[in-house]
C-alpha positions in Angstrom: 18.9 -23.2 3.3 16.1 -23.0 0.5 17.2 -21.0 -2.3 14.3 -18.6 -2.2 14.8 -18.0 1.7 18.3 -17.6 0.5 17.8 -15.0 -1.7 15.5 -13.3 0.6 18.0 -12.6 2.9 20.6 -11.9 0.5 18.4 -9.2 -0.6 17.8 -7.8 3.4 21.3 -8.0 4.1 22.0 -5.6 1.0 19.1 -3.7 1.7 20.7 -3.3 5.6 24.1 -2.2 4.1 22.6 0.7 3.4 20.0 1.3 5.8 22.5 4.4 6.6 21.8 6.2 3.9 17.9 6.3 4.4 16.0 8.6 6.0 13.2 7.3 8.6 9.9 9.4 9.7 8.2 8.4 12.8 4.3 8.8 11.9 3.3 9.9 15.4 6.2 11.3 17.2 4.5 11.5 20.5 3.0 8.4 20.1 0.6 6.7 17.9 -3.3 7.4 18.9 -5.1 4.2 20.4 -3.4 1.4 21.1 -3.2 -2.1 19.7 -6.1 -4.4 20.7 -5.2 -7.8 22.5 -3.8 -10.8 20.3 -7.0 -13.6 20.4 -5.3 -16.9 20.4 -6.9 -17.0 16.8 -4.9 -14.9 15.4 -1.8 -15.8 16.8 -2.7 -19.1 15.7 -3.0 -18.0 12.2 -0.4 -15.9 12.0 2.2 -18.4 13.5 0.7 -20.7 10.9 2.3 -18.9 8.1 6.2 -19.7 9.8 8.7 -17.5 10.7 10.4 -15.3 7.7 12.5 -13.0 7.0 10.9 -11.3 4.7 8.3 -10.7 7.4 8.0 -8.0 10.4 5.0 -7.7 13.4 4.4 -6.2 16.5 4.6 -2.8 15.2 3.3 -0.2 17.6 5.8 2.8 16.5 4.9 3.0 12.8 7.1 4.9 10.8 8.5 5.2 6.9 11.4 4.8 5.5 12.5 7.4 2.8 13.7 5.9 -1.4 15.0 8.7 -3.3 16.2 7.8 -7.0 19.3 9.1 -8.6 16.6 11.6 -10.8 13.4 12.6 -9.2 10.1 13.0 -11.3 8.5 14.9 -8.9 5.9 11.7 -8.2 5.5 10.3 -4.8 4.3 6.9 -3.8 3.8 5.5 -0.2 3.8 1.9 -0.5 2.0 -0.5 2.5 2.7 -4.5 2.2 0.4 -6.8 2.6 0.4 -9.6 6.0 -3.6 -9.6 6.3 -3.4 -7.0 9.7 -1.6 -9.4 11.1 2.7 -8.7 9.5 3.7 -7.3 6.9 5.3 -8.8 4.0 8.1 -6.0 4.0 10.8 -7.7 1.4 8.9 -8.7 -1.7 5.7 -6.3 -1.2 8.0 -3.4 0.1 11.7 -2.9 -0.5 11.5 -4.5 -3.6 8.9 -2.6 -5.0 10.7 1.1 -3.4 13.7 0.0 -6.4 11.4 -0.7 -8.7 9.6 2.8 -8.0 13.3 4.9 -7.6 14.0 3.4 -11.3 10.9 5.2 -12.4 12.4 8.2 -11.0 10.0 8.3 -8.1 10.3 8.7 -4.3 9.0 6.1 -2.5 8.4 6.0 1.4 7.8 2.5 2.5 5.3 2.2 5.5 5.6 0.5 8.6 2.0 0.7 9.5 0.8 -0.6 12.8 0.3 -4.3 13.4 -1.4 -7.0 14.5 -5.4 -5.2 14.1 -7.0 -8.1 13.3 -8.6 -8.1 16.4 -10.0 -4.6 16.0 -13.5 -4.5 14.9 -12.4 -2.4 11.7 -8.8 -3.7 11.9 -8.0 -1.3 8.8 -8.7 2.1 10.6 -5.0 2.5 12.7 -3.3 1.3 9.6 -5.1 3.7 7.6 -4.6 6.5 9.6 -0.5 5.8 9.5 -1.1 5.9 5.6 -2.8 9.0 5.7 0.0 10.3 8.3 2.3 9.4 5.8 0.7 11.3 2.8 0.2 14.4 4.9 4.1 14.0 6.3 5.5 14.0 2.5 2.9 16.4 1.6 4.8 18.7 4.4 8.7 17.8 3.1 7.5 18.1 -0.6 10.6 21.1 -1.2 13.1 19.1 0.7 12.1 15.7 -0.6 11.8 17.4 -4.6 8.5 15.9 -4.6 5.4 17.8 -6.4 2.4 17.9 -3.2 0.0 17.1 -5.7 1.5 13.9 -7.0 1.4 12.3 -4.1 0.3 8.5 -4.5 -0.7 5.2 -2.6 0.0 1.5 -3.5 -0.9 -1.4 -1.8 -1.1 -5.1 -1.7 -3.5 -7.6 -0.5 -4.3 -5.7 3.1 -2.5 -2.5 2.0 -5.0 -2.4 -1.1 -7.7 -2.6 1.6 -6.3 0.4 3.5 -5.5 2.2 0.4 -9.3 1.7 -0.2 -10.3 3.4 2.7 -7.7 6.4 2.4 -8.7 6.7 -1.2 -12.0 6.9 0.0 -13.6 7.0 2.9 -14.6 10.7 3.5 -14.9 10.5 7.4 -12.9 13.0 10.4 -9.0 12.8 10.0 -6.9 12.8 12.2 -3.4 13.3 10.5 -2.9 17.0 9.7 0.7 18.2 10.2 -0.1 21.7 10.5 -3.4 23.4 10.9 -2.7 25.4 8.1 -1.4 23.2 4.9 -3.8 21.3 2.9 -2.7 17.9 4.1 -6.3 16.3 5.3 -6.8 14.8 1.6 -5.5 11.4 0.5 -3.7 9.6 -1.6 -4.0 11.2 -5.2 -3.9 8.6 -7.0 -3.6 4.7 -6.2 -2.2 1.4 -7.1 -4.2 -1.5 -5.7 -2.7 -4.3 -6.1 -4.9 -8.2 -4.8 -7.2 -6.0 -2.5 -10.0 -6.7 -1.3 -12.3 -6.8 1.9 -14.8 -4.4 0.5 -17.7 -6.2 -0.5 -20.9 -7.5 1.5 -20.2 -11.2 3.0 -23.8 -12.2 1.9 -23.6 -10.1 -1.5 -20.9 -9.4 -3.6 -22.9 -7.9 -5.9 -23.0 -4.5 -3.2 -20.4 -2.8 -1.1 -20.4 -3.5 2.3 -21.6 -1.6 4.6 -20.4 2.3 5.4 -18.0 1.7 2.3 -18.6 4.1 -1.2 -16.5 5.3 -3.8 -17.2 8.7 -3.4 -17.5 10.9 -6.8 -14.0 12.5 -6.5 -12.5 9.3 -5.7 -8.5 10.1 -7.0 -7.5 7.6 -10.4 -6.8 4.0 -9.6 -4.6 1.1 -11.1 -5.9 -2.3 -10.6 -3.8 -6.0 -10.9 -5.2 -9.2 -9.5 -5.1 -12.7 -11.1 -8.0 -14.7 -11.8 -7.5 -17.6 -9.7 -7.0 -15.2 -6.3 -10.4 -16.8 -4.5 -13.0 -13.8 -4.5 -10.3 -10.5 -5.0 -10.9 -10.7 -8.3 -14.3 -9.6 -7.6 -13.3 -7.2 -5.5 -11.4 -5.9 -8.1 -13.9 -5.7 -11.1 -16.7 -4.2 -8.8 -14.5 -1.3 -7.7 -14.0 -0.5 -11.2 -17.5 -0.9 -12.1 -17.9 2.1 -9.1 -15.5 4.2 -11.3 -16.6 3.4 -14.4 -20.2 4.4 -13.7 -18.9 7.4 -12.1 -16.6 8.4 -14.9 -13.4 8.3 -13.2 -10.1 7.4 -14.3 -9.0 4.0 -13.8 -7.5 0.8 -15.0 -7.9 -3.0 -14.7 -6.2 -5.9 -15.2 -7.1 -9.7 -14.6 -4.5 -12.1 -15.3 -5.1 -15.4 -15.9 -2.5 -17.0 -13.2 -1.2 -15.8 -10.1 -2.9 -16.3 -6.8 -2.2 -14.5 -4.0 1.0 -12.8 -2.7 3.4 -12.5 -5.8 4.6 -9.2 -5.1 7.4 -8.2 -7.0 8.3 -12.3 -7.3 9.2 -13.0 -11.4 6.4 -16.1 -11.5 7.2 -17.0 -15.0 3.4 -15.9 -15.4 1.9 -13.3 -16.9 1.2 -11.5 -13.8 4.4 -10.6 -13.6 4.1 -8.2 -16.0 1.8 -5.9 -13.8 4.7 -3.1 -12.8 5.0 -2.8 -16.1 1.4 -2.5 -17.0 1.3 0.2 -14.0 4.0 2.0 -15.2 2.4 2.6 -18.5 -0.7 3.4 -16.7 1.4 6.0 -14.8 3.3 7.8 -17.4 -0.2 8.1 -19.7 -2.1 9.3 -16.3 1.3 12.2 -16.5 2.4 11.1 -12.9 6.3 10.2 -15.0 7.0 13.3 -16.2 9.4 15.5 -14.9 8.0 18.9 -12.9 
C-alpha cells in the first residue's frame, strides 16, 4: 500500500475510533429541499477519473455535520466544507484534519457534509450553499449548549467550498434555512476563510465578476491562501480582495509562490504550508481567539 494512502487511512481509522464521541446534525431533518440532478456521463467520467480514495465521500443526499469540540472553547465557531469540485468531497485532508487543527485553536468546528454530485445543476453551488447556511443558522440555534458566541460564527472552505462560502458570504438573495421564525439566523457566515476558491469571475473577462455575483458592502471579514501556480484561482483570489479593499472591508491575502491545487492540511515542504498559521494570526488580530 502507498505510504500516503497508508496514512490516510490510518488517520480515518483513528478518526472512526471515536466517531462515538461526536455529535452529528442532520441539516434538513425532513428531508433536504430539491433533489439531486441526474449524473451526465461527463461527470461521472470525471469524477471516476480522479480514482477511488479514501479520503473521499459522494452521493450525499442527507447532508449533515459532524460536531469538534476542543478541550477549551473560545467561544469561535467555524463550519468547514471540503473541496471535490461538486462532484465528492475531500473529507480527510480538507475536513477532519483541519476540525483538529481548529479544536487546538480552541474552536468548535462542525464539518459539513454538503450535498453531492451538483455539477450537473445549472448553479451546482446553490444546494451546497444552502446546507452551509443550514449549518450556520443550526449552530447559531445550539450556541448555549455548544459554548459557542452566535456572533462568531465562521465559514472556511477549500477549492469548491471557497466557491460556496462565496455565495453564503455574499449573495443577498431569499433563504431558505431559518431554524425558527423568530432568531436571527437568516445571516451568514461572519467571517470566512477561503482557501483556493474560485468560480467567480466572467469566463470571457477576469477582469469583472460574473454575472449575478457582488461583494455586497457588508460583506463579513475574509482570509485568503492560494498559491501562485493554481491555474486562474489566484486571480480569483486577488480580485475578491480588490472588491474589499475598494469597499474598505476587512480582509487578508496571501499568494504563495508554490502549491497548486488541493494541499489542504498536507505538510508540502512549501511555503504554503504555512497558511493555518498565517490564518490563525489573521484570526486572533481580527479577536475571533479570544475567550468570551
Amino acid at each position: 500500500m502507498p505510504r500516503v494512502l497508508a496514512l490516510i487511512l490510518i488517520a480515518l481509522l483513528a478518526h472512526a475510533s471515536h466517531a462515538v464521541d461526536r455529535e452529528t446534525v442532520k441539516l434538513w431533518p425532513e428531508g433536504a429541499p430539491g433533489g439531486l440532478p441526474n449524473l451526465s456521463e461527463a461527470t461521472r467520467k470525471l469524477r471516476d477519473s480522479y480514482g477511488k480514495n479514501v479520503d473521499r465521500i459522494t452521493d450525499v443526499t442527507d447532508p449533515e455535520i459532524t460536531l469538534y469540540r476542543p478541550e477549551k472553547r473560545n467561544g469561535t465557531c467555524i463550519i468547514v466544507a471540503p473541496g471535490g469540485g461538486f462532484m465528492f468531497l475531500s473529507y480527510a485532508h480538507e475536513g477532519i484534519q483541519v476540525c483538529d487543527w481548529l479544536n487546538s485553536l480552541g474552536i468548535t468546528a462542525l464539518l459539513l457534509k454538503y450535498r453531492t454530485p451538483t455539477r450537473d445543476d445549472a448553479n451546482p453551488f446553490e444546494k451546497p450553499t444552502a446546507d452551509a447556511l443550514r449549518a450556520i443558522g443550526i449552530a447559531r440555534h445550539h450556541a448555549t449548549e455548544w459554548q459557542i458566541d452566535p456572533k462568531r460564527v465562521g465559514l472556511l472552505g477549500f477549492s469548491a467550498g471557497g466557491n460556496l462560502l462565496g455565495h453564503a458570504a455574499c449573495d443577498r438573495g431569499p433563504r431558505s434555512y431559518r431554524i425558527r421564525p423568530d432568531l436571527d439566523d437568516d445571516r451568514g457566515p461572519d467571517f470566512g476563510v477561503m482557501i483556493y476558491g474560485g468560480g467567480f469571475l466572467d469566463k470571457n473577462d477576469d477582469r469583472k465578476f460574473r454575472e449575478g455575483f457582488t461583494i455586497p458592502a457588508d460583506a463579513p471579514p475574509m482570509f485568503f491562501a492560494v498559491a501562485h501556480d493554481d491555474k486562474s484561482n489566484p486571480v480569483e483570489a486577488t480580485r475578491l480582495y480588490l472588491e474589499y479593499k475598494k469597499l474598505g472591508l476587512p480582509a487578508e491575502l496571501h499568494v504563495f509562490a508554490l502549491g497548486g491545487h488541493g494541499f489542504g492540511m498536507r505538510q508540502t515542504g512549501n511555503p504554503i504550508s504555512a497558511w493555518p498559521q498565517r490564518c490563525a494570526e489573521w484570526m486572533s488580530s481580527m479577536g475571533f481567539l479570544k475567550n468570551n
